[in-house]
PQR file with spaces between the fields and no chain letter, atoms N, CA, C, O and H, PARSE charges and radii, in Angstrom:
ATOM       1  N    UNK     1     -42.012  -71.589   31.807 -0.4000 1.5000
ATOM       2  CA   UNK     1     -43.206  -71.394   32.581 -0.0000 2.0000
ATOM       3  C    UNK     1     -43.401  -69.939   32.961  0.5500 1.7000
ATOM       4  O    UNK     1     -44.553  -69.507   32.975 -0.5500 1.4000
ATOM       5  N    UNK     2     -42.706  -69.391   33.173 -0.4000 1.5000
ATOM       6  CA   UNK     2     -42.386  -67.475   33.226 -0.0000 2.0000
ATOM       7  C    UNK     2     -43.486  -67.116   32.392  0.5500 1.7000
ATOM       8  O    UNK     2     -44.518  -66.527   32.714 -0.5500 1.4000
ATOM       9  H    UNK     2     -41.770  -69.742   33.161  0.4000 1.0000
ATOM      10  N    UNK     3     -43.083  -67.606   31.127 -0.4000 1.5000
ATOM      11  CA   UNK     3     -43.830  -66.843   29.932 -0.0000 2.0000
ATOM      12  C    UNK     3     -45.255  -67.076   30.232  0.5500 1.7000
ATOM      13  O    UNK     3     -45.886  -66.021   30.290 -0.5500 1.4000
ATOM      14  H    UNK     3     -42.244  -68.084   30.866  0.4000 1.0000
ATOM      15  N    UNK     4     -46.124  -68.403   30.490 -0.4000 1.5000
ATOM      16  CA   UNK     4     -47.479  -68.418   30.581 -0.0000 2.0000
ATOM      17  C    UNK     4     -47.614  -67.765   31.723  0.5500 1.7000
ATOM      18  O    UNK     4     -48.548  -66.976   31.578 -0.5500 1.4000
ATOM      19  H    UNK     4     -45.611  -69.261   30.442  0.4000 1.0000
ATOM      20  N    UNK     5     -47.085  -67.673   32.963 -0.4000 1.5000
ATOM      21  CA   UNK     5     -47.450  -67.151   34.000 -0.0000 2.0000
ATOM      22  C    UNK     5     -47.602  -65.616   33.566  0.5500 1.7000
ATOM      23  O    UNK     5     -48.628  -65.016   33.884 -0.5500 1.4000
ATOM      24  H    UNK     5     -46.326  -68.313   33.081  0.4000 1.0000
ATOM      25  N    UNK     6     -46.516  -64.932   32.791 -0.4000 1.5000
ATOM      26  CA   UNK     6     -47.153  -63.413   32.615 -0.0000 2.0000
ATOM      27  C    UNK     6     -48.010  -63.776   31.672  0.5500 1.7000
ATOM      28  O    UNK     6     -48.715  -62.766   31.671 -0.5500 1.4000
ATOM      29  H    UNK     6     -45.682  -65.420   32.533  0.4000 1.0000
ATOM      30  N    UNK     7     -48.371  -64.319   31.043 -0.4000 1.5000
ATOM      31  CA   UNK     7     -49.658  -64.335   29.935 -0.0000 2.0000
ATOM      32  C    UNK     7     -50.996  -64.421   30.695  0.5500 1.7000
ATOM      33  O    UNK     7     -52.066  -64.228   30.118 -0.5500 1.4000
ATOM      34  H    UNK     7     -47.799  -65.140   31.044  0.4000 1.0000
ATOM      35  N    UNK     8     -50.900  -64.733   32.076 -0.4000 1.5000
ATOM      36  CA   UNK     8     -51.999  -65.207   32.687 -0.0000 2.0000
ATOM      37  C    UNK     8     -52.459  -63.968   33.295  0.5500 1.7000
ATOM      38  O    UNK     8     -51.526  -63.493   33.941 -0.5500 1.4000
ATOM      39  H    UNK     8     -50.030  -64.889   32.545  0.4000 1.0000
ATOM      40  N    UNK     9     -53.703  -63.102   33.376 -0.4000 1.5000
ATOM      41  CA   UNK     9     -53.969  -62.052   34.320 -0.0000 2.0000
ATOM      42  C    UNK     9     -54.287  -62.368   35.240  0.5500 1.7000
ATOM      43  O    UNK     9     -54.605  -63.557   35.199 -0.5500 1.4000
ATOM      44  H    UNK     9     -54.461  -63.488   32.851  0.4000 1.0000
ATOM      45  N    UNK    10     -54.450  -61.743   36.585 -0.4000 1.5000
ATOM      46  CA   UNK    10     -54.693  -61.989   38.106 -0.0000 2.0000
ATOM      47  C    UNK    10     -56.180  -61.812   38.128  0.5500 1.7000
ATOM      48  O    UNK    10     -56.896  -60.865   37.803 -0.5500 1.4000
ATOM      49  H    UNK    10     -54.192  -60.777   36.618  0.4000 1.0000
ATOM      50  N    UNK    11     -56.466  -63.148   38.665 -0.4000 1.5000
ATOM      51  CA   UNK    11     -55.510  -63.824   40.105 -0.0000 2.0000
ATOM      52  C    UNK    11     -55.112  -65.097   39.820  0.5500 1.7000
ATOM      53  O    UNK    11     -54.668  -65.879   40.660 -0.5500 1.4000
ATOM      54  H    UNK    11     -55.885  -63.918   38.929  0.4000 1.0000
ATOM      55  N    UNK    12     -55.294  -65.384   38.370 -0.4000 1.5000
ATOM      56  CA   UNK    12     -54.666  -66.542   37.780 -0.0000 2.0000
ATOM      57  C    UNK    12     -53.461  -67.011   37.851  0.5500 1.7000
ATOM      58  O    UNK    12     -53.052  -68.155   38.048 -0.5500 1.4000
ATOM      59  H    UNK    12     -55.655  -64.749   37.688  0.4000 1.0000
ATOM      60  N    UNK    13     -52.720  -65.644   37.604 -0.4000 1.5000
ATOM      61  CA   UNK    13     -51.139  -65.635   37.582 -0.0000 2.0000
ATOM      62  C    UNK    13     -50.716  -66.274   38.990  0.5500 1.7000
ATOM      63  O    UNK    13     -50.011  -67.282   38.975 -0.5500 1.4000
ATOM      64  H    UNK    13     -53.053  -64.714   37.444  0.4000 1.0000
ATOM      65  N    UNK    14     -51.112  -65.736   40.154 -0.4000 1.5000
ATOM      66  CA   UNK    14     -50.424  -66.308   41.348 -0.0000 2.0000
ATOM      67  C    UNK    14     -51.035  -67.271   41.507  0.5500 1.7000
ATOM      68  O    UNK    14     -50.538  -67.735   42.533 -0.5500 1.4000
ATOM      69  H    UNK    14     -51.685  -64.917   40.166  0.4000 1.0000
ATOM      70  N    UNK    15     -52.180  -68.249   41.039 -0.4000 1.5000
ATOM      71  CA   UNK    15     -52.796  -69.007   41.480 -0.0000 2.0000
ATOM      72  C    UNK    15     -51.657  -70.342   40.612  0.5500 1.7000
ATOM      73  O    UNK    15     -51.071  -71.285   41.143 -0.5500 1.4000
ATOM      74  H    UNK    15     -52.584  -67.872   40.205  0.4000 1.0000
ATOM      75  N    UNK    16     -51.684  -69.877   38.997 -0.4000 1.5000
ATOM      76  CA   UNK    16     -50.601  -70.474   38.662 -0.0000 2.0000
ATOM      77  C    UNK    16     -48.936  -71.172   39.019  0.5500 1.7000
ATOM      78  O    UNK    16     -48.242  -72.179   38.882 -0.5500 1.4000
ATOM      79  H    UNK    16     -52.159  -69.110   38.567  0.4000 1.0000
ATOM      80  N    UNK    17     -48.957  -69.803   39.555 -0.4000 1.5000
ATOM      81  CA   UNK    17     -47.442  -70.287   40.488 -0.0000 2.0000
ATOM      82  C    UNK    17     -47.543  -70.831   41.611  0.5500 1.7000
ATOM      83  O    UNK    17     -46.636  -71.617   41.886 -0.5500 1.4000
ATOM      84  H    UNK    17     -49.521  -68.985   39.666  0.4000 1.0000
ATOM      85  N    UNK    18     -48.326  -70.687   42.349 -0.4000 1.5000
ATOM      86  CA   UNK    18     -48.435  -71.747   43.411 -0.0000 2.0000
ATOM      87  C    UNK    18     -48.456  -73.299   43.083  0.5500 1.7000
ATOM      88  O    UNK    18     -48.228  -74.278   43.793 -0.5500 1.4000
ATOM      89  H    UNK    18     -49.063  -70.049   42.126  0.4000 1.0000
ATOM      90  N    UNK    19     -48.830  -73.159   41.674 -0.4000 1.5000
ATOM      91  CA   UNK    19     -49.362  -74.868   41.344 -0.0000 2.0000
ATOM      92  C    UNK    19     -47.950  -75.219   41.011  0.5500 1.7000
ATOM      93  O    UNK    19     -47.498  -76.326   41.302 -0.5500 1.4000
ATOM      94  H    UNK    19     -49.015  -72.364   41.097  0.4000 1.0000
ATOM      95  N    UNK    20     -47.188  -74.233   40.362 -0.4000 1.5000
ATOM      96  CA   UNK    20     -45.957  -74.532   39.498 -0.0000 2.0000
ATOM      97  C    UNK    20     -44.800  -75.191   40.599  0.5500 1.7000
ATOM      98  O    UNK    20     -44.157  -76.237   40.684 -0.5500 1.4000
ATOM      99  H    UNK    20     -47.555  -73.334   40.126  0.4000 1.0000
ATOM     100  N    UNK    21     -44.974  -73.667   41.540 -0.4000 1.5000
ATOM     101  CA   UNK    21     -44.283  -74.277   42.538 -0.0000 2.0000
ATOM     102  C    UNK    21     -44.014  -75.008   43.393  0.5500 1.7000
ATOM     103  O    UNK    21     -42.934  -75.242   43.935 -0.5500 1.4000
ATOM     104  H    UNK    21     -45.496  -72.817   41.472  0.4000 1.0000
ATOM     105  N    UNK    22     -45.200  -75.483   43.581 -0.4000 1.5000
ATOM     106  CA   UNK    22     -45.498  -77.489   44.410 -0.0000 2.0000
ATOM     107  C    UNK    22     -45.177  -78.328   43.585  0.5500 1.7000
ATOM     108  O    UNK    22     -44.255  -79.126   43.752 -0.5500 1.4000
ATOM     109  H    UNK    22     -46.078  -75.292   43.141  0.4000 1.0000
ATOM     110  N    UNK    23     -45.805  -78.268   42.706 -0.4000 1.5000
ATOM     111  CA   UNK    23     -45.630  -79.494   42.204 -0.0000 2.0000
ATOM     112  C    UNK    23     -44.575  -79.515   41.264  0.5500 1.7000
ATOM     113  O    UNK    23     -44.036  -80.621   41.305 -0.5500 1.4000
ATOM     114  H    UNK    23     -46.554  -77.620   42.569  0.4000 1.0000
ATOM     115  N    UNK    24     -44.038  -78.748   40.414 -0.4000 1.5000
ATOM     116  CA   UNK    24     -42.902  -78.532   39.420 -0.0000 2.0000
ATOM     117  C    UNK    24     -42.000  -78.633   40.068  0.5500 1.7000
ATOM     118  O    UNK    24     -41.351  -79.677   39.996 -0.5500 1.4000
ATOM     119  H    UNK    24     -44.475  -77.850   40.380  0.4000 1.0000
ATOM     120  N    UNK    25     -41.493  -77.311   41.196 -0.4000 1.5000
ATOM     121  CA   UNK    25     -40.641  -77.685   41.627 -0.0000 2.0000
ATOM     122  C    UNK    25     -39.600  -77.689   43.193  0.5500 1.7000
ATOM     123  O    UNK    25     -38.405  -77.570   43.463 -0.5500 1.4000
ATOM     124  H    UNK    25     -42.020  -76.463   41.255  0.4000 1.0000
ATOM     125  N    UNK    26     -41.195  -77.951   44.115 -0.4000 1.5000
ATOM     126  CA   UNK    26     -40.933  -78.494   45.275 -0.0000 2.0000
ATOM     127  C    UNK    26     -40.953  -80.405   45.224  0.5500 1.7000
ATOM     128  O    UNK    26     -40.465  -81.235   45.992 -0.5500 1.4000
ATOM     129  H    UNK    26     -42.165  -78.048   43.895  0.4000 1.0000
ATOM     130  N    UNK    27     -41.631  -80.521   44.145 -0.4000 1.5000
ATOM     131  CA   UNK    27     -42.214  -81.929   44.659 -0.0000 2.0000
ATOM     132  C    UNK    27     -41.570  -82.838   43.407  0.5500 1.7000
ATOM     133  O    UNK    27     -41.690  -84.055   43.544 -0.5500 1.4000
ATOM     134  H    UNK    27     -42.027  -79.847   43.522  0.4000 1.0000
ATOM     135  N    UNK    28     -40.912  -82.366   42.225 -0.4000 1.5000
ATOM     136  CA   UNK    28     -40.473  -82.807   40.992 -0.0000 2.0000
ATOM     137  C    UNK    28     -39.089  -82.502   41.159  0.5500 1.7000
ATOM     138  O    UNK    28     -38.313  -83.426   40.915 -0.5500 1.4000
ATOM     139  H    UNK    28     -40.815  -81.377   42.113  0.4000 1.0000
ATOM     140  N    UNK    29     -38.381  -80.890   41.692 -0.4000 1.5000
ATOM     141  CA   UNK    29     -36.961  -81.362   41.070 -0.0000 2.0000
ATOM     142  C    UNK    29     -36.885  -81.427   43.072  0.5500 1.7000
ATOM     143  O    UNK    29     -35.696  -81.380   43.390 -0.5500 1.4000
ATOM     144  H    UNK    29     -39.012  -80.140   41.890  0.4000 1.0000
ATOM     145  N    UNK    30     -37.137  -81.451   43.418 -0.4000 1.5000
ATOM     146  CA   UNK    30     -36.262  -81.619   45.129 -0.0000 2.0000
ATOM     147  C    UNK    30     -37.259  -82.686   45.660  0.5500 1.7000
ATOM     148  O    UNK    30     -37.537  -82.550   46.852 -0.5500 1.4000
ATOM     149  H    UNK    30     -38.102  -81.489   43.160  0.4000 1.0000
ATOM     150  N    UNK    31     -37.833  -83.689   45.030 -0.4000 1.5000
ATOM     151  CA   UNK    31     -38.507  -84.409   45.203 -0.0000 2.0000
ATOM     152  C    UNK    31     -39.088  -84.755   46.787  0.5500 1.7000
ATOM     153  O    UNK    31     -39.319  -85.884   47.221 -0.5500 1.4000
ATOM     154  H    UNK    31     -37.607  -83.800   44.062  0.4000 1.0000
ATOM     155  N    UNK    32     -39.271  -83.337   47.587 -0.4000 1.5000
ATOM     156  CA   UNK    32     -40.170  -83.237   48.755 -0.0000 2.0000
ATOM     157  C    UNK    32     -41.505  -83.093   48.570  0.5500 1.7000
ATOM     158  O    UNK    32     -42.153  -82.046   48.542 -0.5500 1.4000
ATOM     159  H    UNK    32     -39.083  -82.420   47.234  0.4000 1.0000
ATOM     160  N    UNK    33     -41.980  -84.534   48.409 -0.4000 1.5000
ATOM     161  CA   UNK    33     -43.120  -84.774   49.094 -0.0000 2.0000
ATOM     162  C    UNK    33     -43.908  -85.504   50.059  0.5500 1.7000
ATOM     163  O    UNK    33     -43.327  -86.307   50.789 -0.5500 1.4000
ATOM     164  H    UNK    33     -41.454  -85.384   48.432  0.4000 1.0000
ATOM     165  N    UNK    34     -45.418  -85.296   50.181 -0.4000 1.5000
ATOM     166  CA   UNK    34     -45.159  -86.460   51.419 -0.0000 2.0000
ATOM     167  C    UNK    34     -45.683  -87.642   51.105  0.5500 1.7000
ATOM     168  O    UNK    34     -46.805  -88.046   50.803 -0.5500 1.4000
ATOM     169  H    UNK    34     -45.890  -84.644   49.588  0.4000 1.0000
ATOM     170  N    UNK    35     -44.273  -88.265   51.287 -0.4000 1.5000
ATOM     171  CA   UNK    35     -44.373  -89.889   51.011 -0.0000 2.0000
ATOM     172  C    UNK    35     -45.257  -90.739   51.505  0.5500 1.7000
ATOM     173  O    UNK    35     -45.718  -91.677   50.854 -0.5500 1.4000
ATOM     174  H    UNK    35     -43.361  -87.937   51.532  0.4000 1.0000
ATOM     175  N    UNK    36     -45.604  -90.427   52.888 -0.4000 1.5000
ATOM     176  CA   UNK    36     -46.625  -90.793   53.322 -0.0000 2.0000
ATOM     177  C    UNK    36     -47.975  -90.582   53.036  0.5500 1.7000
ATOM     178  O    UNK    36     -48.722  -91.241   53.760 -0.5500 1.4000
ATOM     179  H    UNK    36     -45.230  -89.665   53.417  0.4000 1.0000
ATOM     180  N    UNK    37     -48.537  -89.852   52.190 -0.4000 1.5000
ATOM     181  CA   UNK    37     -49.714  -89.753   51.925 -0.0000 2.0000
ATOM     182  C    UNK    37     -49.455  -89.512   50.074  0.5500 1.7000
ATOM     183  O    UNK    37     -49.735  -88.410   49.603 -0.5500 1.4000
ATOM     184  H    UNK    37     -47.930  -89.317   51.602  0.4000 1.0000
ATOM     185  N    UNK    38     -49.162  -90.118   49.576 -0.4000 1.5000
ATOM     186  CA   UNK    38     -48.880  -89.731   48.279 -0.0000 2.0000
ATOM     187  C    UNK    38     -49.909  -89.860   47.366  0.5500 1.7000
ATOM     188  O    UNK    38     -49.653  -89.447   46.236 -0.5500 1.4000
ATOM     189  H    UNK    38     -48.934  -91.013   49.959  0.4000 1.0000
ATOM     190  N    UNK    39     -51.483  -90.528   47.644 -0.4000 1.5000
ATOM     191  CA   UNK    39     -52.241  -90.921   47.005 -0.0000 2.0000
ATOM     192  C    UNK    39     -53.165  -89.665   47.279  0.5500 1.7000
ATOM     193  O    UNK    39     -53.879  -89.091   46.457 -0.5500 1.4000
ATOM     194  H    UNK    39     -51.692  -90.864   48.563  0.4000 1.0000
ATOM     195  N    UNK    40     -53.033  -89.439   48.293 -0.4000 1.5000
ATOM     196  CA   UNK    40     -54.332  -88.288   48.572 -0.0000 2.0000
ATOM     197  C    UNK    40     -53.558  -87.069   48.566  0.5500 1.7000
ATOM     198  O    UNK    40     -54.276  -86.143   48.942 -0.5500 1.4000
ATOM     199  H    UNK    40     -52.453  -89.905   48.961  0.4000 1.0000
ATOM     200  N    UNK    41     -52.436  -86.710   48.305 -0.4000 1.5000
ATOM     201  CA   UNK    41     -51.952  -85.722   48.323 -0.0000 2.0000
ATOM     202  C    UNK    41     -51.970  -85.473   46.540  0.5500 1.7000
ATOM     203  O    UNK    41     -52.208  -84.363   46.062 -0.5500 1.4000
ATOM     204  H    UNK    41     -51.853  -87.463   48.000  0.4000 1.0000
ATOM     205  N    UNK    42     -51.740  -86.438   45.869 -0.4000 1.5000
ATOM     206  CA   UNK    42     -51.722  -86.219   44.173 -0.0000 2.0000
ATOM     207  C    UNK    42     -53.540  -86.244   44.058  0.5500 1.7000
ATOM     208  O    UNK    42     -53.899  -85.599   43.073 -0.5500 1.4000
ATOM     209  H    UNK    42     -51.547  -87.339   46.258  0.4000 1.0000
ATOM     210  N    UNK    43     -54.352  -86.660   44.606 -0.4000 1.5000
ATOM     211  CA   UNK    43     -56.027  -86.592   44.388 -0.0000 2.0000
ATOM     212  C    UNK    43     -56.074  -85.063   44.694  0.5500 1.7000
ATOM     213  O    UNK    43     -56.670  -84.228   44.014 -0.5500 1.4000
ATOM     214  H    UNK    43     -54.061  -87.184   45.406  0.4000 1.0000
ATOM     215  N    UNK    44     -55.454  -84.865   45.664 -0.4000 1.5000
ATOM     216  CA   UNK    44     -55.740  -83.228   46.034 -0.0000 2.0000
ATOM     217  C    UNK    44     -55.312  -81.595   45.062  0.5500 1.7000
ATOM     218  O    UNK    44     -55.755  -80.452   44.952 -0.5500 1.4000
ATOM     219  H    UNK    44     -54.970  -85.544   46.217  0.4000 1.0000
ATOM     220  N    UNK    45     -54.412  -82.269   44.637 -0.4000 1.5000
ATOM     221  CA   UNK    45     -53.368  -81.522   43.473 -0.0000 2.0000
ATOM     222  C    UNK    45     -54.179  -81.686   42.269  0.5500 1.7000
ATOM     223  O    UNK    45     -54.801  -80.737   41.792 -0.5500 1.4000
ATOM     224  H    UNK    45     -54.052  -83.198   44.726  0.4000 1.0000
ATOM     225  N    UNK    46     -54.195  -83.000   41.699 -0.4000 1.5000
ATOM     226  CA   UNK    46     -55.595  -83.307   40.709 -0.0000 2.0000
ATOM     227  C    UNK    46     -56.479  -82.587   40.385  0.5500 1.7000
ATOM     228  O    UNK    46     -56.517  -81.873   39.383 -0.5500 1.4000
ATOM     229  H    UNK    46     -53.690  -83.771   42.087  0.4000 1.0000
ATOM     230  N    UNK    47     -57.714  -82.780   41.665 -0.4000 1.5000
ATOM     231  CA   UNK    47     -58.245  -81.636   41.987 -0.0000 2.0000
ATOM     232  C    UNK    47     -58.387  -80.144   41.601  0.5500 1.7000
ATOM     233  O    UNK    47     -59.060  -79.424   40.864 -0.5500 1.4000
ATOM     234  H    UNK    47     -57.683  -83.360   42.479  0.4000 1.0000
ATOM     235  N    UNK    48     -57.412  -80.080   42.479 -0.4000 1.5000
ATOM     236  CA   UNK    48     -57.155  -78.326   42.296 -0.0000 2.0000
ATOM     237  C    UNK    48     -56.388  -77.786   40.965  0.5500 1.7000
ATOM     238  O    UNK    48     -56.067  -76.616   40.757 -0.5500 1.4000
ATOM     239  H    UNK    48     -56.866  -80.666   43.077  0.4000 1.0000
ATOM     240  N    UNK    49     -56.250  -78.487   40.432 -0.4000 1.5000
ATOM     241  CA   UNK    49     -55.477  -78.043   38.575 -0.0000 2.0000
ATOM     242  C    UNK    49     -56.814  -78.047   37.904  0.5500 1.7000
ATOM     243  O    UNK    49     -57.234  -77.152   37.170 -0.5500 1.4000
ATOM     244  H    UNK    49     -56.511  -79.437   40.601  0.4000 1.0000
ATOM     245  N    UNK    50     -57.536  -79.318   38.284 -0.4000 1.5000
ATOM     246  CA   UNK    50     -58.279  -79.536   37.017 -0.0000 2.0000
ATOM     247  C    UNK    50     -59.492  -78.355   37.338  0.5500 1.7000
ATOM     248  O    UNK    50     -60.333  -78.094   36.478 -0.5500 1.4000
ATOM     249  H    UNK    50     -57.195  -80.045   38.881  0.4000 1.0000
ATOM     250  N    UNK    51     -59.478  -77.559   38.907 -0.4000 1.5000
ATOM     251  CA   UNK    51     -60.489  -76.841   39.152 -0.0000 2.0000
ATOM     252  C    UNK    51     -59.511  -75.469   38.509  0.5500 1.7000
ATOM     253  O    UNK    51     -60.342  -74.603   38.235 -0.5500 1.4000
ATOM     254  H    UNK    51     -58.795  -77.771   39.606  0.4000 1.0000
ATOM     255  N    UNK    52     -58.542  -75.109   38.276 -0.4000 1.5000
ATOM     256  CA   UNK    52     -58.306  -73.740   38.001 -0.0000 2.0000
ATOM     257  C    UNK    52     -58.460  -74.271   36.516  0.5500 1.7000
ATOM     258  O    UNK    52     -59.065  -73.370   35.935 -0.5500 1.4000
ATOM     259  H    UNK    52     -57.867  -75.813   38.499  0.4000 1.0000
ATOM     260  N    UNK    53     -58.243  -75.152   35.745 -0.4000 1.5000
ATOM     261  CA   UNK    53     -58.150  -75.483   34.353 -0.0000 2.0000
ATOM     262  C    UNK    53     -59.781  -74.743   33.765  0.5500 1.7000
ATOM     263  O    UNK    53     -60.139  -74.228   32.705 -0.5500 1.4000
ATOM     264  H    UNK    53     -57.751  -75.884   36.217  0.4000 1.0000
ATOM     265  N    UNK    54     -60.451  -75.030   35.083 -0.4000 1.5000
ATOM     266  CA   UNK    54     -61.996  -75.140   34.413 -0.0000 2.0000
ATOM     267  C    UNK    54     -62.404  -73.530   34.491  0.5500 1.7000
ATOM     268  O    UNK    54     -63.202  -73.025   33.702 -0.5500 1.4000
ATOM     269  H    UNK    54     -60.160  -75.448   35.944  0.4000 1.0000
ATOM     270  N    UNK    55     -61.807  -72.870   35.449 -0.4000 1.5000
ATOM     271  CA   UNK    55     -61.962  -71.259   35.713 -0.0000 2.0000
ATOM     272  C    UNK    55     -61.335  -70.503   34.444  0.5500 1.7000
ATOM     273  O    UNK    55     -61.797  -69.491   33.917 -0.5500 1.4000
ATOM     274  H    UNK    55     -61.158  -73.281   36.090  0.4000 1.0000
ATOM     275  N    UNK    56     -60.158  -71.223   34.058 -0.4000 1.5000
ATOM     276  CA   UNK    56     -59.481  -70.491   33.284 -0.0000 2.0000
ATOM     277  C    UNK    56     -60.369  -70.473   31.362  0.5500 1.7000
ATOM     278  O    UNK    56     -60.257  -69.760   30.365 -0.5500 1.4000
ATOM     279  H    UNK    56     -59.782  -72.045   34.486  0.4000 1.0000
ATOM     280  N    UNK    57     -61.209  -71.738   31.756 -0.4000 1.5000
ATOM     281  CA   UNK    57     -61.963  -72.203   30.122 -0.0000 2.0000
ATOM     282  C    UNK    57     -63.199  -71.131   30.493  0.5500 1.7000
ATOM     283  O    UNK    57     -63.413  -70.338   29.576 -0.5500 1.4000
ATOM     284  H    UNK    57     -61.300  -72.318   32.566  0.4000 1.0000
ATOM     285  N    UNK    58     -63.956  -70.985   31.546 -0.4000 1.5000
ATOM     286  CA   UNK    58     -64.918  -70.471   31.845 -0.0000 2.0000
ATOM     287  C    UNK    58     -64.557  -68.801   31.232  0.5500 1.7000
ATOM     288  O    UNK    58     -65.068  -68.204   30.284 -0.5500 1.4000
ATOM     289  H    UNK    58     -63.782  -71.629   32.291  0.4000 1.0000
ATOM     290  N    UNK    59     -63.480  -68.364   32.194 -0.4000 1.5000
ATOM     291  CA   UNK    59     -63.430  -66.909   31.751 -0.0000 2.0000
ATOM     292  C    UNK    59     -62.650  -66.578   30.131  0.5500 1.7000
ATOM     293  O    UNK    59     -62.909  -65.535   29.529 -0.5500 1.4000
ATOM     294  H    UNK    59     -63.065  -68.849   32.964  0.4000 1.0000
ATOM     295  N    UNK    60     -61.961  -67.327   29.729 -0.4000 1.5000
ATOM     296  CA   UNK    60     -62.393  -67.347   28.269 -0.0000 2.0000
ATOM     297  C    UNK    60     -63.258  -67.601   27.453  0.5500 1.7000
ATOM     298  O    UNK    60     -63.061  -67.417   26.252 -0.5500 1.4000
ATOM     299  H    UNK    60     -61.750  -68.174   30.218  0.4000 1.0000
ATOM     300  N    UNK    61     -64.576  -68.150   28.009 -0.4000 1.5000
ATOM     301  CA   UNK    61     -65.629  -67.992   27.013 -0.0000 2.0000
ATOM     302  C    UNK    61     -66.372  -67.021   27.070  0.5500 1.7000
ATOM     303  O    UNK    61     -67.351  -66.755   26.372 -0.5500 1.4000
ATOM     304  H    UNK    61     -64.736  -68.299   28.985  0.4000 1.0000
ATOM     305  N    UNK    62     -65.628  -66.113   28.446 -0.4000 1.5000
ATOM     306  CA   UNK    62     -66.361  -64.717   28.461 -0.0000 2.0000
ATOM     307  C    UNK    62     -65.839  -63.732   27.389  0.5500 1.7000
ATOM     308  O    UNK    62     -66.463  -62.979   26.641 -0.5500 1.4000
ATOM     309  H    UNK    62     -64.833  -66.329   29.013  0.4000 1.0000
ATOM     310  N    UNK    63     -64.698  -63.923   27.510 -0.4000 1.5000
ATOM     311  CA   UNK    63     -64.173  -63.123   26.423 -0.0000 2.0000
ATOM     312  C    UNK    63     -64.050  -63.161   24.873  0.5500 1.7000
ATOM     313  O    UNK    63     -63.765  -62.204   24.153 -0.5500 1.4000
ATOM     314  H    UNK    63     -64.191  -64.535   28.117  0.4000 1.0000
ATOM     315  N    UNK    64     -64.370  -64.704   24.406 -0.4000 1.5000
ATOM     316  CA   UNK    64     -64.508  -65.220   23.230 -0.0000 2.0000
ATOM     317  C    UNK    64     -66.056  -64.953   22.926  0.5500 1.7000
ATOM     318  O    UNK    64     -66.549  -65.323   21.860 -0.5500 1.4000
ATOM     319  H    UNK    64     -64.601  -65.481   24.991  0.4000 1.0000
């Protein structure tokens, strides 16, 4: 994951690692999350991937 993160220019790059780091590996290998809300907490994560996914297609069609 290193490698795409430097492939990514800013403000992608840190926006990237924030995602990496919740969910990869705060919430996957130390499996802290909150149990209590686990439905709206993965809708929220959802969310917010599939919204940087769409920034990241957008500003490559600037450049393509």
């Amino acid at each position: 994951m290193g490698l795409i993160r430097r492939m990514l220019p800013e403000p992608y790059r840190e926006e990237f690692k924030e995602i990496i780091n919740v969910l990869h590996i705060k919430y996957f290998y130390h499996g802290d999350y909150p149990k209590d809300s686990v439905k709206e907490e993965f809708e929220y994560w959802y969310s917010k991937v599939g919204y940087f996914v769409h920034k990241l297609e957008k500003a490559l069609e600037k450049v393509y």
